[in-house]
TIKE-175674 format. One line per 4 residues: their letters; for each residue x, y negated, z of C-alpha. Coordinates in steps of 0.5 Angstrom, whole numbers, plus 500, padded with zeros to 3 digits. Example, Ala and Ser with C-alpha at 12.3 -4.5 7.8 and 13.67 -1.06 7.14 Angstrom:
# TIKE-175674
as> 525,509,516 ~ 527,502,514
This chain:
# TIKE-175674
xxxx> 685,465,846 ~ 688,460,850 ~ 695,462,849 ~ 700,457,845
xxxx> 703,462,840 ~ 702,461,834 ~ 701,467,829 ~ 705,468,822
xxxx> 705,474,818 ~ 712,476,816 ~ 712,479,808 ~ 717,485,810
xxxx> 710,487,813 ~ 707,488,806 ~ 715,489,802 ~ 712,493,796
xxxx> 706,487,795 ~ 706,482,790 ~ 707,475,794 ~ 701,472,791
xxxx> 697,478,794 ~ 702,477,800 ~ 700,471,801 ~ 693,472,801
xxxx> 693,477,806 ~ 696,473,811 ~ 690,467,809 ~ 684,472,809
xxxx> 686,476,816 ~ 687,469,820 ~ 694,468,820 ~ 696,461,822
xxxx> 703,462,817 ~ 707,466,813 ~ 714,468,814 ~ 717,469,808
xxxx> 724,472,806 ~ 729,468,800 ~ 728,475,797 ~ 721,474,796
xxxx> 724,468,792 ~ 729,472,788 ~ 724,477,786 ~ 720,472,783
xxxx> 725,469,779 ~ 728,476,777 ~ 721,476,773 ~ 721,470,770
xxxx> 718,464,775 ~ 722,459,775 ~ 723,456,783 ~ 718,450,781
xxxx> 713,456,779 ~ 714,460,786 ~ 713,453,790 ~ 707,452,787
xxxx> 704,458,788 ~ 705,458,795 ~ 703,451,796 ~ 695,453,793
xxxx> 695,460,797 ~ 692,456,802 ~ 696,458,808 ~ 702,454,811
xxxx> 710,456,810 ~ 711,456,817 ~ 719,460,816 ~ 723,461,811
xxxx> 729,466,810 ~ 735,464,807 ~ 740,469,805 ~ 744,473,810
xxxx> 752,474,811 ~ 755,467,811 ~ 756,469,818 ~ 762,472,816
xxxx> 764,471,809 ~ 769,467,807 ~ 772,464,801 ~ 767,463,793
xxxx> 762,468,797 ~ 761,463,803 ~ 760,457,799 ~ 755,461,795
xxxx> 751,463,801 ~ 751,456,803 ~ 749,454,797 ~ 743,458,798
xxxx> 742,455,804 ~ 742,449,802 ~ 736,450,797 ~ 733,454,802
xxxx> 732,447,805 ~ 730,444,799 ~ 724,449,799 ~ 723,448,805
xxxx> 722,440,806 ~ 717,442,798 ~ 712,446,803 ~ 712,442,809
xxxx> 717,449,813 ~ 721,445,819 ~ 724,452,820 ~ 730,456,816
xxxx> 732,463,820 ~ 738,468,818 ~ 741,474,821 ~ 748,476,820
xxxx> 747,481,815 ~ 751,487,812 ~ 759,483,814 ~ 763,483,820
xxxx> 768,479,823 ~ 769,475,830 ~ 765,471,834 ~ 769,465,832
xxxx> 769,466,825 ~ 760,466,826 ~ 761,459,830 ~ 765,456,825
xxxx> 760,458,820 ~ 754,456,824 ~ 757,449,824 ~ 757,448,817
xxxx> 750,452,817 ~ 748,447,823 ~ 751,441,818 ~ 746,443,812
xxxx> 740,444,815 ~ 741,437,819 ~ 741,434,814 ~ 734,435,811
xxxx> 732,434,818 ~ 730,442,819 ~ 732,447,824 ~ 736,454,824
xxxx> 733,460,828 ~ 738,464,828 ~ 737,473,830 ~ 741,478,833
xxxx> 741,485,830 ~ 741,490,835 ~ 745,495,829 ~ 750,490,828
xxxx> 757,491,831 ~ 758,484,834 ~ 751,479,833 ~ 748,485,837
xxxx> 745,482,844 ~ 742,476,846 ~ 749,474,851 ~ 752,474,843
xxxx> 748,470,839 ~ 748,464,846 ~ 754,464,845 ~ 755,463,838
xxxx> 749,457,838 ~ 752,454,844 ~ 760,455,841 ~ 756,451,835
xxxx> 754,445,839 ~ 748,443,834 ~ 742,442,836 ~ 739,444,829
xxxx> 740,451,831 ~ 737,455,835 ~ 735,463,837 ~ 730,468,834
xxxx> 730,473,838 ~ 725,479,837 ~ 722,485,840 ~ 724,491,837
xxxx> 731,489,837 ~ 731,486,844 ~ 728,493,846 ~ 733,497,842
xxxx> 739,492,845 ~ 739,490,852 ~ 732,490,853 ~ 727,486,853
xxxx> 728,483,861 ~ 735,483,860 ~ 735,480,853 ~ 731,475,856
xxxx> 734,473,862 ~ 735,467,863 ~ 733,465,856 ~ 729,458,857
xxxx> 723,457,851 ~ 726,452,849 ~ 732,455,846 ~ 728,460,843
xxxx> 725,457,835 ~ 722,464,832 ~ 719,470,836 ~ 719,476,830
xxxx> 715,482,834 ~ 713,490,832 ~ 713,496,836 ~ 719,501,837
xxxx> 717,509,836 ~ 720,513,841 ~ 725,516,838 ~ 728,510,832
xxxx> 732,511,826 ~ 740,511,828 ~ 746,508,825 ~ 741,504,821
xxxx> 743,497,820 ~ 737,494,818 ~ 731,500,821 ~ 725,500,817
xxxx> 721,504,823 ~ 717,498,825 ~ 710,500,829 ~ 704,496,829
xxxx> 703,493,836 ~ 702,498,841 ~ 704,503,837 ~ 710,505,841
xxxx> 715,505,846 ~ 714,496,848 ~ 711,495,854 ~ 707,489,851
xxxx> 704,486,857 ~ 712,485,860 ~ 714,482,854 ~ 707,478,852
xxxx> 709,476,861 ~ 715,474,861 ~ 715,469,854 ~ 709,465,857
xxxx> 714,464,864 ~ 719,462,860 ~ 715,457,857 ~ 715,460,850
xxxx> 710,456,845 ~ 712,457,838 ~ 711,462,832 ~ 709,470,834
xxxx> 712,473,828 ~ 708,479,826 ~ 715,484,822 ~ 714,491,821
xxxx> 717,494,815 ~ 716,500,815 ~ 715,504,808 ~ 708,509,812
xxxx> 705,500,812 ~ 707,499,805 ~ 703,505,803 ~ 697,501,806
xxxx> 692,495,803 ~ 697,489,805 ~ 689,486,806 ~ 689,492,812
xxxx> 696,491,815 ~ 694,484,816 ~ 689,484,820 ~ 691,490,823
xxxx> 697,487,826 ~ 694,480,828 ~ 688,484,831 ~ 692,488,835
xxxx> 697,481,837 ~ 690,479,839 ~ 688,484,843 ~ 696,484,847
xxxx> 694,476,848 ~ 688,477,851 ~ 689,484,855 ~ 684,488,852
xxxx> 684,495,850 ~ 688,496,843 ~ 683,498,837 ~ 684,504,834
xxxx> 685,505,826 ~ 685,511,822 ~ 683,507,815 ~ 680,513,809
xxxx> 684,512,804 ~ 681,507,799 ~ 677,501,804 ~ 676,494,801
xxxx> 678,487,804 ~ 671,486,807 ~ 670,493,810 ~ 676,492,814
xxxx> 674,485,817 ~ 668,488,819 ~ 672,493,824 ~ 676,488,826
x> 671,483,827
């Protein structure tokens, strides 16, 4: 593949698989990373590992960290809550710098406020990760009432003024905001730190914040080869985020799913016919890779 991109599975792909077997899937499929969620340490926690527990495990799963999730809402918390999720960030950073991650991600969550109050708060963000030497992607929700489009989260990072933070923007919530031309409009490829994608089906889920309606590539309504297009002119070479949460997928094999969507991915980058898949119910991991070579 003589594209740049790097390829990452997301764990809200596989949300009801355990971790370890996430991990797994991602490993065996031939992705270059994993992007996971603060979640996926919370739910770990809440079964009795501790963090060192959880750091090791994914430091023996044989797959890099490529970005990691920090808690969402301190965009526009305020007070002992602010402080809290800045505390979050701050061990998120920790995690990060233990598993040799260079990126922490956040969107702005269930909370509203102002703009102002977003730049305010991504100062300090901007501040912490600093200090570990990481960088901050910050993404848009097309859901959310006022971090909803491109033009906004620009002017939260440039109101900001760090160069620590940066955009993730992504597929689904470009198409079902702005658009994927508009939303990508004079965006250079250096401001974008993280690309998470999945396809969008005709008819979405409406006045949900947080959709769970994500398709594999192809899919859906996603004119891939304007997206894929447009991200190698604007010189965009960093990581192809693979999310699509979706609770039909997580019904599925993880090992399935992930090989799915990163055959799929790699069949958009080169400008091939997209493989079909209609798996029978029960398919081991072998199976699958022999269909998708």
């Amino acid at each position: 593949m003589s594209d740049a991109f790097r390829l990452a599975l997301h764990s809200w792909t596989a949300d009801t698989t355990p971790l370890p077997m996430v991990l797994e899937a991602a490993r065996e499929a031939g992705y270059d990373a994993v992007e996971l969620r603060r979640l996926d340490f919370v739910r770990c926690f809440e079964q009795g590992q501790s963090r060192d527990e959880v750091v090791a495990t994914i430091a023996g799963s044989g797959i890099p960290l490529g970005i990691l999730g920090t808690e969402y809402g301190w965009f526009f918390a305020a007070g002992e809550e602010q402080r809290r999720l800045f505390g979050v960030l701050r061990e998120s950073c920790e995690i990060a710098v233990e598993l040799g991650c260079d990126m922490i991600m956040s969107a702005p969550g269930q909370l509203v406020g102002t703009i102002e109050d977003a730049i305010a708060a991504t100062k300090i963000a901007g501040d912490i990760v600093g200090e570990y030497g990481l960088r901050l992607a910050l993404e848009f929700n097309s859901q959310h009432p006022v971090v909803n489009s491109t033009d906004v989260l620009h002017e939260i990072v440039a109101g900001a003024g760090h160069p620590q933070c940066g955009l993730l923007l992504d597929a689904y919530h470009l198409h079902r905001g702005p658009g994927v031309a508009a939303g990508l409009d004079g965006v250079r490829g250096e401001e974008i730190f993280v690309f998470q994608y999945s396809d969008v089906p005709p008819v979405p889920e409406a006045g949900v914040r947080r959709p769970i309606d994500r398709l594999a590539p192809g899919d859906g309504v996603v004119d891939w080869e304007e997206l894929l297009g447009l991200l190698r002119t604007i010189g965009y070479r960093g990581y192809l985020s693979y999310e699509a949460p979706n609770p039909v997928l997580w019904q599925r094999p993880a090992a399935e799913v992930a090989l799915e969507g990163l055959t799929r991915t790699r069949a958009l980058l080169a400008g091939l016919p997209l493989p079909a898949i209609d798996p029978p119910a029960e398919r081991s991991s072998s199976d699958v890779r022999r269909q998708f070579g």
